[in-house]
The first five atom37 places (N, CA, C, CB, O) and aatype in JSON, in Angstrom:
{
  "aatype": [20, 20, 20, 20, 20, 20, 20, 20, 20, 20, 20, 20, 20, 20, 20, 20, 20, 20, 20, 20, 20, 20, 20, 20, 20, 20, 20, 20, 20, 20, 20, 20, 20, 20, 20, 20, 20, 20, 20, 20, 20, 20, 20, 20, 20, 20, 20, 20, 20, 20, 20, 20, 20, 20, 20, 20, 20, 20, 20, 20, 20, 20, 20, 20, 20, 20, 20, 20, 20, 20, 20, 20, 20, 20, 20, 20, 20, 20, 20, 20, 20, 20, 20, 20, 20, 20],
  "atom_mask": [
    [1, 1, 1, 1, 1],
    [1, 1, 1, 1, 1],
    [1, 1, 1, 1, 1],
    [1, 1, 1, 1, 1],
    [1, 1, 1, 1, 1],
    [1, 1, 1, 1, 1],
    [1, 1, 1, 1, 1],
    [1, 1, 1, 1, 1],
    [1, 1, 1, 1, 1],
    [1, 1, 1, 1, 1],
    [1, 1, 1, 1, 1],
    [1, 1, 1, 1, 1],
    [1, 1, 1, 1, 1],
    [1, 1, 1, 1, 1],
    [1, 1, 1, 1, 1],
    [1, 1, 1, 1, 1],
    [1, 1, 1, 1, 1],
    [1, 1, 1, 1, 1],
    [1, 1, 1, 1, 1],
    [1, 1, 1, 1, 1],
    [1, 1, 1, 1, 1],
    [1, 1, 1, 1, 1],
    [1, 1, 1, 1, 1],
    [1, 1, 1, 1, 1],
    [1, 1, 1, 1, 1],
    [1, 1, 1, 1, 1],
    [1, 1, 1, 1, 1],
    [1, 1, 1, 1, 1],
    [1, 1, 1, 1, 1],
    [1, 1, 1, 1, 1],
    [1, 1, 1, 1, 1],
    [1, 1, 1, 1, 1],
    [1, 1, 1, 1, 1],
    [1, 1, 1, 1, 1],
    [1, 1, 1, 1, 1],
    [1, 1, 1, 1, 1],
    [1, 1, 1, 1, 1],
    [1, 1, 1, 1, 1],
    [1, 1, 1, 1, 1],
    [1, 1, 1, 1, 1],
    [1, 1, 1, 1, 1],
    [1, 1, 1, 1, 1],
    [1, 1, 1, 1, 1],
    [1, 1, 1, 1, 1],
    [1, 1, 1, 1, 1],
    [1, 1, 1, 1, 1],
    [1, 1, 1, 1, 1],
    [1, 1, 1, 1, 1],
    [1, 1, 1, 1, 1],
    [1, 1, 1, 1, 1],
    [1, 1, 1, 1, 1],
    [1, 1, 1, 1, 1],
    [1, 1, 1, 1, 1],
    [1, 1, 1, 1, 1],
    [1, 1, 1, 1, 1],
    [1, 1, 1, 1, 1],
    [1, 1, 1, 1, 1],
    [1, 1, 1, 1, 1],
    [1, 1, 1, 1, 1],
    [1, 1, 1, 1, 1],
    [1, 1, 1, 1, 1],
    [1, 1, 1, 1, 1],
    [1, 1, 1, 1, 1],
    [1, 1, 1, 1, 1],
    [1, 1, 1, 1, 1],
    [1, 1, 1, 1, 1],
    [1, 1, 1, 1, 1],
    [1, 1, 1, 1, 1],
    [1, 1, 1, 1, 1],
    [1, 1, 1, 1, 1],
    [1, 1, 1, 1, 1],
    [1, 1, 1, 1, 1],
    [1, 1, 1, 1, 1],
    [1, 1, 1, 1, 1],
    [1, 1, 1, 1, 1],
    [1, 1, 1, 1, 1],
    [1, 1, 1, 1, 1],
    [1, 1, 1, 1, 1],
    [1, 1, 1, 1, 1],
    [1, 1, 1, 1, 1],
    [1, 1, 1, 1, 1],
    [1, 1, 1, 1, 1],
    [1, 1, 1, 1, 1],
    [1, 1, 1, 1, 1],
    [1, 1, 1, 1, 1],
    [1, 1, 1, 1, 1]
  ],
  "atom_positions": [
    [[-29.63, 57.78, 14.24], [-29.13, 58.71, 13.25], [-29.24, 60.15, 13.72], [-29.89, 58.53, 11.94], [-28.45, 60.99, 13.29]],
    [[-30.03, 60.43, 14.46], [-30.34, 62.02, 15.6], [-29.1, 61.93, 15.89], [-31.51, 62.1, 17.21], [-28.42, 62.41, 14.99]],
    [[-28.3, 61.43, 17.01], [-27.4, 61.64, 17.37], [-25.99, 61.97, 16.5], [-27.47, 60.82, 18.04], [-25.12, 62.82, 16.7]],
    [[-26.14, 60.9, 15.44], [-25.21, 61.19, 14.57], [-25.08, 62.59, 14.11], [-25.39, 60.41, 13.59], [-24.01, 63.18, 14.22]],
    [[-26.48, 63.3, 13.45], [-26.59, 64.33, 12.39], [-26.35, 65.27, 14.16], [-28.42, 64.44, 11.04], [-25.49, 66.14, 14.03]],
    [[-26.67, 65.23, 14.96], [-26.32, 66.17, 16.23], [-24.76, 66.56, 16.22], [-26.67, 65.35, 17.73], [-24.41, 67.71, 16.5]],
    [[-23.84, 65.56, 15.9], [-22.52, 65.17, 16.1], [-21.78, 65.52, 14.93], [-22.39, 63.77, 16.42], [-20.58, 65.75, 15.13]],
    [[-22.11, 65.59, 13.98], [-22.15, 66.05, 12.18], [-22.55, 67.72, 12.53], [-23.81, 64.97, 10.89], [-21.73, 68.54, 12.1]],
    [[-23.39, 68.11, 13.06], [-23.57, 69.8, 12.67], [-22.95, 70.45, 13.68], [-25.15, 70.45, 12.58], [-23.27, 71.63, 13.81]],
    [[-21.73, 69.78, 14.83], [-21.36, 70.21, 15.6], [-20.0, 70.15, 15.02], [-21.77, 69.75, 16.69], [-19.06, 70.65, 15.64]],
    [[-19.87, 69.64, 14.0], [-18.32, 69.29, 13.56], [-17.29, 68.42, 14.31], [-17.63, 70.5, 13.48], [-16.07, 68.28, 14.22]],
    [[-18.41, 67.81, 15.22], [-17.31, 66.74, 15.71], [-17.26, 64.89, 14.71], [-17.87, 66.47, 17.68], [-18.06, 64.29, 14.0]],
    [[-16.17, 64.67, 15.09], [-15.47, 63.68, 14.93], [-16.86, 62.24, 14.44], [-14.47, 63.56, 16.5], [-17.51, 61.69, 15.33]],
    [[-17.04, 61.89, 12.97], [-17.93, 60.77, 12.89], [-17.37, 59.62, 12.11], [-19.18, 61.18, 12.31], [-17.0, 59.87, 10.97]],
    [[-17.29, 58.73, 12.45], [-16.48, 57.8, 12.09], [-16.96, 56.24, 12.15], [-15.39, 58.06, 12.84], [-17.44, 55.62, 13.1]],
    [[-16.66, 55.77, 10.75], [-17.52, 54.61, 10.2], [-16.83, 53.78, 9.29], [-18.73, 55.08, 9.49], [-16.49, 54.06, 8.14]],
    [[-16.58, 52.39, 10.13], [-15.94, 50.92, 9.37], [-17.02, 50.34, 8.42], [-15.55, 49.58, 10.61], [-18.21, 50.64, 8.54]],
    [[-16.51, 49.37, 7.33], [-18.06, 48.33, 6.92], [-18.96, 48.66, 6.53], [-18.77, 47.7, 7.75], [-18.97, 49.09, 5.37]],
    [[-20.04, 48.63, 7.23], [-21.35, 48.94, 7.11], [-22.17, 50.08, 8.16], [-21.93, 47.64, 7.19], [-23.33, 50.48, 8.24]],
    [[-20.97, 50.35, 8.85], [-21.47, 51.74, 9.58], [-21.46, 52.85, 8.76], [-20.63, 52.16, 10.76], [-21.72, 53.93, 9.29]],
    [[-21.24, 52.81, 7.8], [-21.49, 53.98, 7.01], [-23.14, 53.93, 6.36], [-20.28, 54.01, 5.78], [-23.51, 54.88, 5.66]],
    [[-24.1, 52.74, 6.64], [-25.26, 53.2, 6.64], [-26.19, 54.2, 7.92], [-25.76, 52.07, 6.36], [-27.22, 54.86, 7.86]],
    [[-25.36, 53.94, 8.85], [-25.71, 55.29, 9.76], [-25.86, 56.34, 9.21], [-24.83, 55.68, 10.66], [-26.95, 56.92, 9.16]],
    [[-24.61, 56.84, 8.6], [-24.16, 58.16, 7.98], [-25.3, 58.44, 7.07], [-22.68, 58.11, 7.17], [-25.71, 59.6, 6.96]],
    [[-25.77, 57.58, 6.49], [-26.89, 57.79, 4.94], [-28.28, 58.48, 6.12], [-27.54, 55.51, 3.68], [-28.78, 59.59, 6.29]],
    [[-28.43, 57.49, 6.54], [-29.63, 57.61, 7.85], [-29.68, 59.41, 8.0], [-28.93, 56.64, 9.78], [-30.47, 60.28, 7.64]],
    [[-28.18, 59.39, 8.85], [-28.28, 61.02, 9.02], [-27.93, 61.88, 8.67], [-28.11, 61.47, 9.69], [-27.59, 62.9, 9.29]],
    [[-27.94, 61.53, 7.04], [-28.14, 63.1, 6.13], [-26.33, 63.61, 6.02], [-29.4, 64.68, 7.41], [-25.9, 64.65, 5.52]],
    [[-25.76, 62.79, 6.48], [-23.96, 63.2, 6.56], [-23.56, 63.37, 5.37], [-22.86, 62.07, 7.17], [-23.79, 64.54, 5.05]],
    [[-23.12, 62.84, 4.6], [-22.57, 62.36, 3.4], [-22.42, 63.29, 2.08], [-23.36, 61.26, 3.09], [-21.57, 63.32, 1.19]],
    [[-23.49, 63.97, 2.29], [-23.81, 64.98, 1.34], [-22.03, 65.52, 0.41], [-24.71, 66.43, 2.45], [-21.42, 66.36, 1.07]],
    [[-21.65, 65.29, -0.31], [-20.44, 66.09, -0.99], [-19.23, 65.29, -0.3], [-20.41, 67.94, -0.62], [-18.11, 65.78, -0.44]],
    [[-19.37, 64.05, 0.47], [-17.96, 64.17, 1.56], [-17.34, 62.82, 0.73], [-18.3, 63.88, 3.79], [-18.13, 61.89, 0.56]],
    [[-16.24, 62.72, 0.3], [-15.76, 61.42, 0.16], [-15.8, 60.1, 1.22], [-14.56, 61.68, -0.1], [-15.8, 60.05, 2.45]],
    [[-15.84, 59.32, 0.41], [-15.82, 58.11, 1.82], [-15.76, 57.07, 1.35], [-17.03, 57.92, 2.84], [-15.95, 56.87, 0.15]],
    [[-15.45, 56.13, 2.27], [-15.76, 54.2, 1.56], [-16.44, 53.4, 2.37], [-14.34, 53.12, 1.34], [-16.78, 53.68, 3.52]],
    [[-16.69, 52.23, 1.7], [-17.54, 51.81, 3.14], [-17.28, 49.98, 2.38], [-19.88, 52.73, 3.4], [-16.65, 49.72, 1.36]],
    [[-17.8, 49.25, 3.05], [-18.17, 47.52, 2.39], [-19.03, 48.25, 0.9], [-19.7, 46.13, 3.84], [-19.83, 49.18, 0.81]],
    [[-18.4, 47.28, -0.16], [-18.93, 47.36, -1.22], [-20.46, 47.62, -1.67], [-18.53, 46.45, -1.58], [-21.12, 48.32, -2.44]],
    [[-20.65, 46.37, -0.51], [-22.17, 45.93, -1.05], [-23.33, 47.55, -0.6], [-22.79, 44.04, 0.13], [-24.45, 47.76, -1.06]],
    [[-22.55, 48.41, 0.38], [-23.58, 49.46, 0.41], [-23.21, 50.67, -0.74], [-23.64, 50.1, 2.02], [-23.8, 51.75, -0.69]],
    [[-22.25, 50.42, -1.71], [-22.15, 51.63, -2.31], [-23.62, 52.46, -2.94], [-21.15, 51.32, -3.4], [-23.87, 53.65, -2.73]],
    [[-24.15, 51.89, -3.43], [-25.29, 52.6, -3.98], [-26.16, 53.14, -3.2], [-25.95, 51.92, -4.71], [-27.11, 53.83, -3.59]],
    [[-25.88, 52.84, -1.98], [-26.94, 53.8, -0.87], [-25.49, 54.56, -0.47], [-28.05, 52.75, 0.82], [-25.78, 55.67, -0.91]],
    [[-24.66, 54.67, -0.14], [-23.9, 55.73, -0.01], [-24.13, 56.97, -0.92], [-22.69, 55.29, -0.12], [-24.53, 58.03, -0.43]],
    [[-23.91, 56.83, -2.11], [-23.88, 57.24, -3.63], [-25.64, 57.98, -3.35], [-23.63, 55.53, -5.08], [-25.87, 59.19, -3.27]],
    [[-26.29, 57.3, -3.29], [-27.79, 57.98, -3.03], [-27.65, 58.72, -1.83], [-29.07, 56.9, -2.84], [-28.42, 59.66, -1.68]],
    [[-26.92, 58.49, -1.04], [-27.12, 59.56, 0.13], [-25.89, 61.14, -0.08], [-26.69, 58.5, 1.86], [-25.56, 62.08, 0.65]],
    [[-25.58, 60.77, -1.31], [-24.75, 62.18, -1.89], [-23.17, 62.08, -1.21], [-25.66, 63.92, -1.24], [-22.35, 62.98, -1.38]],
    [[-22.92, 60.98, -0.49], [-21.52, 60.59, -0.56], [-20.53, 60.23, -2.29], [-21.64, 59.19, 0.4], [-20.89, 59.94, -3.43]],
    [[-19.44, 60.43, -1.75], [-18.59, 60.31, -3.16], [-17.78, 59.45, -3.06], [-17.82, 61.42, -3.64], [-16.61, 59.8, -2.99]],
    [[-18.06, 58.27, -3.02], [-17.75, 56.89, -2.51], [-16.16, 56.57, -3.79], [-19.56, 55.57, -2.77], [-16.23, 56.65, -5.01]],
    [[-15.13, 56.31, -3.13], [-13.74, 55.59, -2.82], [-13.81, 53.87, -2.52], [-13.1, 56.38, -1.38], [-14.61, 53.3, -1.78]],
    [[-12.85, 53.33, -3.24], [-12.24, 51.78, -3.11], [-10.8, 52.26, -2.71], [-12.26, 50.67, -4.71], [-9.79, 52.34, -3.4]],
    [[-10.98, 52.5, -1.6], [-9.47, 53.06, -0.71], [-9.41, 52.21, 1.06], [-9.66, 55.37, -0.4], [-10.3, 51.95, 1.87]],
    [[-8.42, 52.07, 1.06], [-8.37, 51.45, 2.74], [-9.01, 52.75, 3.83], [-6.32, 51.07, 3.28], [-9.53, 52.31, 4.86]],
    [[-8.99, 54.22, 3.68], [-9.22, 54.38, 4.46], [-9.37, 56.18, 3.34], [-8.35, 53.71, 5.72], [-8.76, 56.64, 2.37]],
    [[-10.69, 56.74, 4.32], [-10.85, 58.15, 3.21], [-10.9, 58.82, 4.44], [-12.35, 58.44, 1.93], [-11.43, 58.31, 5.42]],
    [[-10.24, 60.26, 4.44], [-10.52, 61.54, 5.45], [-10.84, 62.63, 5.01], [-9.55, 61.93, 6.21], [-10.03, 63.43, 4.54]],
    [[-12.61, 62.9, 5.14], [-12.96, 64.29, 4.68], [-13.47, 65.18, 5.64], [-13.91, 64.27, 3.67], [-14.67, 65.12, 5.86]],
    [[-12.75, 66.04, 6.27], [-13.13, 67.04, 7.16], [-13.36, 66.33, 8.53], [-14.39, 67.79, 6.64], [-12.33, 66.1, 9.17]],
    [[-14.39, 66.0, 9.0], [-14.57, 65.29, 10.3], [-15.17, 63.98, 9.83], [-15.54, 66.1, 11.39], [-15.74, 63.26, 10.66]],
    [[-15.08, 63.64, 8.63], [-15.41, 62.06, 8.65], [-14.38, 61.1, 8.33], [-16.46, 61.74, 7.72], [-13.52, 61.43, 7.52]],
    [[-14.37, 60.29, 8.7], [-13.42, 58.91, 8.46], [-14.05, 57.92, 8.24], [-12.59, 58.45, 9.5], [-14.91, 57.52, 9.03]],
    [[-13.78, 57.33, 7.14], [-14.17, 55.85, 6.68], [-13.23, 55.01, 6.66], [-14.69, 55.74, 5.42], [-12.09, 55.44, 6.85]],
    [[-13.47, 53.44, 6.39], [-12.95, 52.46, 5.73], [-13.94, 51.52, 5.08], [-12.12, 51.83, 6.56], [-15.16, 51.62, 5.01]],
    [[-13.18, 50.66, 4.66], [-14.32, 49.22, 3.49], [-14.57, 48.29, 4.8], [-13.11, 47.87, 1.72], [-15.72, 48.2, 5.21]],
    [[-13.7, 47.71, 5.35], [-14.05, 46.61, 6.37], [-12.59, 46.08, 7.4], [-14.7, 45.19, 5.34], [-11.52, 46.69, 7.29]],
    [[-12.73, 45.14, 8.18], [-12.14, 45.36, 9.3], [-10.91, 44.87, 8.76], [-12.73, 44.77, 10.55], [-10.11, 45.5, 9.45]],
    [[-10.16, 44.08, 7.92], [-9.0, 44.17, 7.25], [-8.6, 45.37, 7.18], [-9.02, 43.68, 6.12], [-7.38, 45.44, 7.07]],
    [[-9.42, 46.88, 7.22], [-8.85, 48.2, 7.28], [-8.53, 48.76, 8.6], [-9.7, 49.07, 6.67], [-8.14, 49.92, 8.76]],
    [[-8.7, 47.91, 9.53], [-8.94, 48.41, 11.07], [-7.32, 49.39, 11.17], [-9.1, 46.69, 12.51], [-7.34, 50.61, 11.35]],
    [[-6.21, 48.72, 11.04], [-5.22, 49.72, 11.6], [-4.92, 51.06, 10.64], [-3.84, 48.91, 11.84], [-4.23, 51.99, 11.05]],
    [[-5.46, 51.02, 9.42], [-5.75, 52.27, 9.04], [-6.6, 53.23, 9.28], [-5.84, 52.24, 8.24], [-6.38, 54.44, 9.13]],
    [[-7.78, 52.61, 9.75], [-8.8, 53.61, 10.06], [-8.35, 53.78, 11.66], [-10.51, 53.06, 9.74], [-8.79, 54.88, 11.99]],
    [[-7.84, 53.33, 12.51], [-7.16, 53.95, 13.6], [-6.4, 54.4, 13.71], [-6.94, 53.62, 14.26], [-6.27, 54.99, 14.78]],
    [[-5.43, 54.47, 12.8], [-4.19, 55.62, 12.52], [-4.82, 56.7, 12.13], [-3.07, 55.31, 11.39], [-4.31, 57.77, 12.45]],
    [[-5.71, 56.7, 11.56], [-6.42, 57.88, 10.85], [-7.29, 59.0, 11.95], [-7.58, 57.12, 9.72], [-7.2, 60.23, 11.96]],
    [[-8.06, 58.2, 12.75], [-9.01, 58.22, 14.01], [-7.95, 59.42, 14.84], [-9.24, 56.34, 14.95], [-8.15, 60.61, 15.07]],
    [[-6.9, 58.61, 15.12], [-5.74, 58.96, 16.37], [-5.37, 60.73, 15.78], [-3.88, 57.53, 16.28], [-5.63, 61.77, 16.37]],
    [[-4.62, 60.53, 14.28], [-4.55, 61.35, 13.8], [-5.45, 62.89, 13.29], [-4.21, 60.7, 13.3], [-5.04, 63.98, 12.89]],
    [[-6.65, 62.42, 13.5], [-7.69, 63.82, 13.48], [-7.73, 64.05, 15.07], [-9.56, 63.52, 12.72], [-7.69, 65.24, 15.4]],
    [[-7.79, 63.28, 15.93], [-7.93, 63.36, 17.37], [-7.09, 64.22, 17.81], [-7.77, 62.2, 18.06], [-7.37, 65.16, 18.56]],
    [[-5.69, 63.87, 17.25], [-4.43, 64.41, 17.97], [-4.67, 66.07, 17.07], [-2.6, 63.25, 17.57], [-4.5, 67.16, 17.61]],
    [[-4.86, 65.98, 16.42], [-4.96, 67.49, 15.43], [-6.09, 68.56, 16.56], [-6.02, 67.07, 13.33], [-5.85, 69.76, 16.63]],
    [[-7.27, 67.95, 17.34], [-7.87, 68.57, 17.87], [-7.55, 69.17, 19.05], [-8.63, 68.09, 17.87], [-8.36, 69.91, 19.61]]
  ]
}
């Protein structure tokens, strides 16, 4: 989660399918940012001050989410698309 919150206060690019969005809780990310993640972690999202979405795919500033890998070609269109913006 160091690395993460390193990668978060640098404003680069953090990005989380499933259940990788308990990383994000870990490192303090989430704070105010929309996002989604697998159901079953909403309430630790929600406790980690994320503003948790039932959406295929959420983009807030440098974060990208999805729910699970049925979201995969959205959350890589999405990925490509902040990439290419940089």
């Amino acid at each position: 989660s160091a690395i993460m919150a390193a990668i978060n206060a640098r404003g680069g690019l953090v990005a989380a399918i499933c259940h990788g969005l308990w990383c994000c809780c870990s490192a303090n990310v989430l704070r105010g940012k929309r996002c989604t993640s697998f159901f079953a972690i909403k309430d630790d999202v929600v406790n980690a001050g994320g503003v948790w979405e039932d959406s295929e795919v959420v983009v807030d500033g440098n974060l990208i989410s999805s729910r699970k890998p049925a979201d995969l070609p959205a959350f890589m269109r999405a990925c490509i698309q902040v990439l290419s913006a940089q």
